[in-house]
N, CA, C and O atoms as CSV, one atom per row, in Angstrom:
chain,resi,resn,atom,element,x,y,z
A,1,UNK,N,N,-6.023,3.030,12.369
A,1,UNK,CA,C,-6.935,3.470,11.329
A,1,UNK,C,C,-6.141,3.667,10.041
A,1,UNK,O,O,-5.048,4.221,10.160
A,2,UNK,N,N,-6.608,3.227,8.626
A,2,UNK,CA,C,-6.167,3.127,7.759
A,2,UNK,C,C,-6.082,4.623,7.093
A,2,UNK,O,O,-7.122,5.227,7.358
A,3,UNK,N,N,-4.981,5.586,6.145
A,3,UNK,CA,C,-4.826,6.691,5.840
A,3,UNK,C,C,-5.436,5.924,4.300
A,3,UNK,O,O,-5.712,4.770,3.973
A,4,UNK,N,N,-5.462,7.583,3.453
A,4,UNK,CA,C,-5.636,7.574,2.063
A,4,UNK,C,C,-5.034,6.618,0.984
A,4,UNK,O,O,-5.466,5.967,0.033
A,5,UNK,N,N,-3.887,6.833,1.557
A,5,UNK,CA,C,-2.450,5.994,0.814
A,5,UNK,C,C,-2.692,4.713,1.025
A,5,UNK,O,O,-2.471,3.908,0.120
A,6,UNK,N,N,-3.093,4.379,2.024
A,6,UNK,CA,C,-2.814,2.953,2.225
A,6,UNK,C,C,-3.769,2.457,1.691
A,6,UNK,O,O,-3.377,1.321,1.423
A,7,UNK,N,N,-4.927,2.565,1.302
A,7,UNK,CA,C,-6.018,2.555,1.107
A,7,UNK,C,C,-6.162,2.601,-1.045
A,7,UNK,O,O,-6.610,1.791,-1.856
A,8,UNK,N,N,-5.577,3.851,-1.170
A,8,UNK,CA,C,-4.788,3.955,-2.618
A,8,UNK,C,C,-3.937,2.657,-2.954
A,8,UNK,O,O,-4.086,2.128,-4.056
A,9,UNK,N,N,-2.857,2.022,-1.830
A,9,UNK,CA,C,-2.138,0.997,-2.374
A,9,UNK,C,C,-2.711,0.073,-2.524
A,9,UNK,O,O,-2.479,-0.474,-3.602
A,10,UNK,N,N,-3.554,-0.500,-1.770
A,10,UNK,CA,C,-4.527,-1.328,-1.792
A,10,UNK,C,C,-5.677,-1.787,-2.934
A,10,UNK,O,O,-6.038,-2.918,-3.259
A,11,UNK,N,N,-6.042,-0.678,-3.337
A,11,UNK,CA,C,-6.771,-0.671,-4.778
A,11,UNK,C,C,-5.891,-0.982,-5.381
A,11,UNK,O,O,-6.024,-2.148,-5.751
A,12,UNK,N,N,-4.721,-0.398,-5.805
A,12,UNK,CA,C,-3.748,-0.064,-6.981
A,12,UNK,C,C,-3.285,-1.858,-7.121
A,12,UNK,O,O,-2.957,-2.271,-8.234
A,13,UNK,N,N,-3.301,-2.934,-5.776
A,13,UNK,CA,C,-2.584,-3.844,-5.680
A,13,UNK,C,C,-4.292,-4.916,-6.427
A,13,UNK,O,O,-3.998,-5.693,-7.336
A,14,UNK,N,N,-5.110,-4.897,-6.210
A,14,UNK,CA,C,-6.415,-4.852,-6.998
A,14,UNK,C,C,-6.424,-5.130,-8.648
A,14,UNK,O,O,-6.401,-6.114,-9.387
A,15,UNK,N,N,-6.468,-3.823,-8.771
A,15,UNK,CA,C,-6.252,-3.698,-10.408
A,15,UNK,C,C,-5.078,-4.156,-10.520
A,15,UNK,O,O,-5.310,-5.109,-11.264
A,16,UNK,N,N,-3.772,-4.187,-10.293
A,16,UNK,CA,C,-2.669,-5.061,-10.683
A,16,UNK,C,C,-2.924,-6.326,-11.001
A,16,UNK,O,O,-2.734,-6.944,-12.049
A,17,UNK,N,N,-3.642,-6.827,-9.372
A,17,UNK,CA,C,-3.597,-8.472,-9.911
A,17,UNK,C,C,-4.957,-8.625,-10.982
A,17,UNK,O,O,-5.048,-9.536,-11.804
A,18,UNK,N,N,-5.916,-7.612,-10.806
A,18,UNK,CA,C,-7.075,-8.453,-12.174
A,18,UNK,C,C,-6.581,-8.162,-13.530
A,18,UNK,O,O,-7.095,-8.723,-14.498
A,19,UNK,N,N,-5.512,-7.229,-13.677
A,19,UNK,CA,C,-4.304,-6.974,-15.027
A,19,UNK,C,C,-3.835,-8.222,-15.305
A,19,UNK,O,O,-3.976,-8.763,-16.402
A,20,UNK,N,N,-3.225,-8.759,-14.265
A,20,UNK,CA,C,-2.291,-9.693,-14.536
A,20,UNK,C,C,-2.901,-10.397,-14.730
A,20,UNK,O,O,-2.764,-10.722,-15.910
A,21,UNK,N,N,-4.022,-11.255,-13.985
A,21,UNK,CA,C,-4.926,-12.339,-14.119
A,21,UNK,C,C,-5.518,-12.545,-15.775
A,21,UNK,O,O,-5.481,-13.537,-16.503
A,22,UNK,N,N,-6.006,-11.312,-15.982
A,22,UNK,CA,C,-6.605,-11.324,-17.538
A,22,UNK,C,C,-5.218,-11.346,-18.346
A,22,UNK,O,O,-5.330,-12.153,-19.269
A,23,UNK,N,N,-4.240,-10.884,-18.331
A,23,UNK,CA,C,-3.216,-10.980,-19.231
A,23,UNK,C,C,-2.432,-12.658,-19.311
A,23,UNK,O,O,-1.888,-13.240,-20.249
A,24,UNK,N,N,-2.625,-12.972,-18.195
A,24,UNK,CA,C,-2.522,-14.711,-18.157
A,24,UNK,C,C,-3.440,-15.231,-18.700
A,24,UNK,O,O,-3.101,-16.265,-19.276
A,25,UNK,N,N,-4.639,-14.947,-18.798
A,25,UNK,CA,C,-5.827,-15.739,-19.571
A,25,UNK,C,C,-6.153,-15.867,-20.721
A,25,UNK,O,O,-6.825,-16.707,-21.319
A,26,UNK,N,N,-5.447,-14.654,-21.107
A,26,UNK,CA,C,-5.750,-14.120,-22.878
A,26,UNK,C,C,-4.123,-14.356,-23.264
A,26,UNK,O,O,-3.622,-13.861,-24.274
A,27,UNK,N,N,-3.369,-15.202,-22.289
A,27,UNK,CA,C,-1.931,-14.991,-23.011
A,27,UNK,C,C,-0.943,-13.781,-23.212
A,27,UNK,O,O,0.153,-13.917,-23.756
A,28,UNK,N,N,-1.390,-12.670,-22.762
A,28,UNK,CA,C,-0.988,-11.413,-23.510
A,28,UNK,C,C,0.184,-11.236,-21.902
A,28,UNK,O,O,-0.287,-11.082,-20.775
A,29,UNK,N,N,1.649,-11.307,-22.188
A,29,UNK,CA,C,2.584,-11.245,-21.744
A,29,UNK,C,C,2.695,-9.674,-20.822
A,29,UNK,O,O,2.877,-9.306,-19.662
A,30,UNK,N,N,2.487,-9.157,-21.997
A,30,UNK,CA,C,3.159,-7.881,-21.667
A,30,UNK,C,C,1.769,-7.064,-20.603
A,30,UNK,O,O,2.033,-6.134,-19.840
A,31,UNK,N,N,0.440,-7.596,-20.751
A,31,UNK,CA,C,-0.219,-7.160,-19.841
A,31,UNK,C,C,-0.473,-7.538,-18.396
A,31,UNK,O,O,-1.073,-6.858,-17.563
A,32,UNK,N,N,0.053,-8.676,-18.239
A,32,UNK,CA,C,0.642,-10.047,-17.655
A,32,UNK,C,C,1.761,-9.170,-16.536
A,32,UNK,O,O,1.733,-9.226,-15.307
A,33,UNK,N,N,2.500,-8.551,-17.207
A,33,UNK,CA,C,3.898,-8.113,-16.712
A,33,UNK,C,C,3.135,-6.622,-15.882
A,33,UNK,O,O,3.000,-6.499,-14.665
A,34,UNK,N,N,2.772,-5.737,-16.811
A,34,UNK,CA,C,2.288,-4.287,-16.349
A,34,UNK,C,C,1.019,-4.471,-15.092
A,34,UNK,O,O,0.703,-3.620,-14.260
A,35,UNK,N,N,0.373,-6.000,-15.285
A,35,UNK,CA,C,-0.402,-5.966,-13.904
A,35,UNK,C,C,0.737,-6.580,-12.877
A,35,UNK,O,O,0.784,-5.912,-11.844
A,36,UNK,N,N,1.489,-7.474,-12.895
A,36,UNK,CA,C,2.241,-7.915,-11.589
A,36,UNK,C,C,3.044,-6.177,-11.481
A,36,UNK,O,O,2.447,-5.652,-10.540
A,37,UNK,N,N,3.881,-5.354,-11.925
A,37,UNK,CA,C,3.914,-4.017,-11.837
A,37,UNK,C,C,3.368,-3.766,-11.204
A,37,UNK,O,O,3.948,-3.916,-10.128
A,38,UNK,N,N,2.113,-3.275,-11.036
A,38,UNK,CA,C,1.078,-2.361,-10.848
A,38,UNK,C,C,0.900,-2.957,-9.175
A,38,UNK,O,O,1.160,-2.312,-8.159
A,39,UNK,N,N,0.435,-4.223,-9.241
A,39,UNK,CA,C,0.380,-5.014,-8.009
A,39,UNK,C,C,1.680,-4.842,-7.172
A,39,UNK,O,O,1.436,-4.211,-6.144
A,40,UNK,N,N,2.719,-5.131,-7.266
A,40,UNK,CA,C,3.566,-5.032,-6.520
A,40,UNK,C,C,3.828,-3.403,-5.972
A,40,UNK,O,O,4.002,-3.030,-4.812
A,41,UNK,N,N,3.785,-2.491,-7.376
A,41,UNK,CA,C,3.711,-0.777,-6.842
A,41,UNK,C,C,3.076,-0.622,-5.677
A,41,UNK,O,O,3.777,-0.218,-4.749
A,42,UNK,N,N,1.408,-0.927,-5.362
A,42,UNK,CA,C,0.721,-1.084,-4.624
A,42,UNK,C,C,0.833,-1.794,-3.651
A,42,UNK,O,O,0.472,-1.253,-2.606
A,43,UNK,N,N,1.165,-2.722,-3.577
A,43,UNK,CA,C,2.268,-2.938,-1.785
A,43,UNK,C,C,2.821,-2.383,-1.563
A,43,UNK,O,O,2.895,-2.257,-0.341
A,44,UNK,N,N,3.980,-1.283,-2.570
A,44,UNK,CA,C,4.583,-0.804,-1.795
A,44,UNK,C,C,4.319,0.493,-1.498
A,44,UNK,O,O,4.968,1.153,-0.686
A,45,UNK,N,N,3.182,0.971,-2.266
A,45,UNK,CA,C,3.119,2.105,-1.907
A,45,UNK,C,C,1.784,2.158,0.013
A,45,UNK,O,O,1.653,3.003,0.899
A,46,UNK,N,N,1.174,0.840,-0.226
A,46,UNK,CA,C,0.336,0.612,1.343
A,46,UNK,C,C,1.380,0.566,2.268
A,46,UNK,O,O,1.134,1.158,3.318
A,47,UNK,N,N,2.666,-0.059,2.167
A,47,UNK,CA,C,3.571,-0.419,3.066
A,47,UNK,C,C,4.224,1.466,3.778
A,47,UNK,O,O,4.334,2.019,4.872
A,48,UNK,N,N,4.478,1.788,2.349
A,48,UNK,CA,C,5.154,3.198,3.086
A,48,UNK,C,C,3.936,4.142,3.447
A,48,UNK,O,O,4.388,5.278,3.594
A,49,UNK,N,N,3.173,4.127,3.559
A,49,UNK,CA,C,1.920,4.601,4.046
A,49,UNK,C,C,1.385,4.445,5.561
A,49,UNK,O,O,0.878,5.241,6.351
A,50,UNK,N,N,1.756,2.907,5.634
A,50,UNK,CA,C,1.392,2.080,7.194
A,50,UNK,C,C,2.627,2.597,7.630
A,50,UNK,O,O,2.483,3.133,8.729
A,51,UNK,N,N,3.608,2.645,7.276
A,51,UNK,CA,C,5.163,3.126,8.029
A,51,UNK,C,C,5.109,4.643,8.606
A,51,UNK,O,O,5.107,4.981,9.789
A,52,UNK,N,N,5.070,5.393,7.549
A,52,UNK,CA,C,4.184,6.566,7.861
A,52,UNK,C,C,3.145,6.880,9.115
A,52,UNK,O,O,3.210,7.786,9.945
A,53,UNK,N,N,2.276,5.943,8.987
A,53,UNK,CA,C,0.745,6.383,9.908
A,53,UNK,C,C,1.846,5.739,11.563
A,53,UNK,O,O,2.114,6.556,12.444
A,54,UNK,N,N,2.163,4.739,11.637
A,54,UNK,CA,C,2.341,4.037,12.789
A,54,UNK,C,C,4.111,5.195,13.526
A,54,UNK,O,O,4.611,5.236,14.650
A,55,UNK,N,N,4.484,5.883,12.257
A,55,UNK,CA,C,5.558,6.636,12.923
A,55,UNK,C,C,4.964,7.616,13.875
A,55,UNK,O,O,5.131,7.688,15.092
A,56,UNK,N,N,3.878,8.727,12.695
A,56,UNK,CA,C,2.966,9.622,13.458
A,56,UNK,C,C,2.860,9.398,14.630
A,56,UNK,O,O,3.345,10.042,15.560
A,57,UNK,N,N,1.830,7.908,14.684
A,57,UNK,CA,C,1.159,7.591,15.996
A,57,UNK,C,C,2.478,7.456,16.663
A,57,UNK,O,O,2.427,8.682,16.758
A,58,UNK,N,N,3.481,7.183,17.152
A,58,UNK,CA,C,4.293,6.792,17.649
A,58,UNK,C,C,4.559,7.873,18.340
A,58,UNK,O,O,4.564,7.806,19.569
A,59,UNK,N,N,4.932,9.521,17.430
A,59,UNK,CA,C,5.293,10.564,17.341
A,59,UNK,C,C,4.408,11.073,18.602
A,59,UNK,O,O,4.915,11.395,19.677
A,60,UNK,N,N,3.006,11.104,18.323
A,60,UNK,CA,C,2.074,11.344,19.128
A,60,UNK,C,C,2.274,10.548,20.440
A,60,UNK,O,O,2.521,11.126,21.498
A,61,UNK,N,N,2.165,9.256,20.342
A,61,UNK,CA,C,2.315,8.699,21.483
A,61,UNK,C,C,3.513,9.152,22.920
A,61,UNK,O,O,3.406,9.007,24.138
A,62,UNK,N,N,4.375,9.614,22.231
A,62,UNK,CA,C,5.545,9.910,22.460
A,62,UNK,C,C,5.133,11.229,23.494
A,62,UNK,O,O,5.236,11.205,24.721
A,63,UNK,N,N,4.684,12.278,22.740
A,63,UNK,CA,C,4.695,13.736,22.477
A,63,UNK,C,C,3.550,13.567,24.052
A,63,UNK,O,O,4.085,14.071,25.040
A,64,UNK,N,N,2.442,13.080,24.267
A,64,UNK,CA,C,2.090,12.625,24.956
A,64,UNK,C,C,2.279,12.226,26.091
A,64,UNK,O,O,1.605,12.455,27.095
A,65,UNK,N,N,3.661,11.309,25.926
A,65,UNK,CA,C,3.611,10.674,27.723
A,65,UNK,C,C,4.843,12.136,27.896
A,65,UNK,O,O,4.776,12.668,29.004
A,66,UNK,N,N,5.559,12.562,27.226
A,66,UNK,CA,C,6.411,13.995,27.442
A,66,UNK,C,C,5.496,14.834,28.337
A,66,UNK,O,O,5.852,15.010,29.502
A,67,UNK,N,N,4.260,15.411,27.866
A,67,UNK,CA,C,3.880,15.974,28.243
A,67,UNK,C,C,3.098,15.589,29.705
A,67,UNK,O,O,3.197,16.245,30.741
A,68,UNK,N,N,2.461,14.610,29.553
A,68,UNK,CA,C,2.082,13.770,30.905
A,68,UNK,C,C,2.896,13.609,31.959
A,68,UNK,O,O,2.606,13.389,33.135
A,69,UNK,N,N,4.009,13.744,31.405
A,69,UNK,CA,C,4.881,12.694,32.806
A,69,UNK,C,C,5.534,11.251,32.869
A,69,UNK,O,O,6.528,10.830,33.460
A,70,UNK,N,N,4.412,10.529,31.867
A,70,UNK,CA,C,4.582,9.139,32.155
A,70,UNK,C,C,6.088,8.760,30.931
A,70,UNK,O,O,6.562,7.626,30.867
């Protein structure tokens, strides 16, 4: 299941690329630049998010068979 963050990077990677897209269309460099920015921020901020959620679960998973036995 997807958390906040990841979900946040995901948008954020969104508006990056329709930044960049319009800043390629209209020529405008520097808006061009601040959407690939923005886009790439947003991978990385989904990436450490999914790293995050799947440690938890892991954590849990873990914490789990400890307590089980298995």
């Amino acid at each position: 299941m997807f958390n906040i963050d990841e979900i946040k990077g995901k948008a954020r990677q969104v508006v990056g690329a329709i930044k960049e897209n319009l800043g390629w269309l209209t020529n405008d460099h520097k808006a061009e630049g601040e959407g690939k920015d923005e886009r790439i921020e947003g991978k990385v901020q989904e990436h450490d998010a999914r790293v995050r959620r799947e440690a938890e679960e892991t954590e849990e998973e873990l914490a789990g068979r400890a307590a089980g036995g298995k």
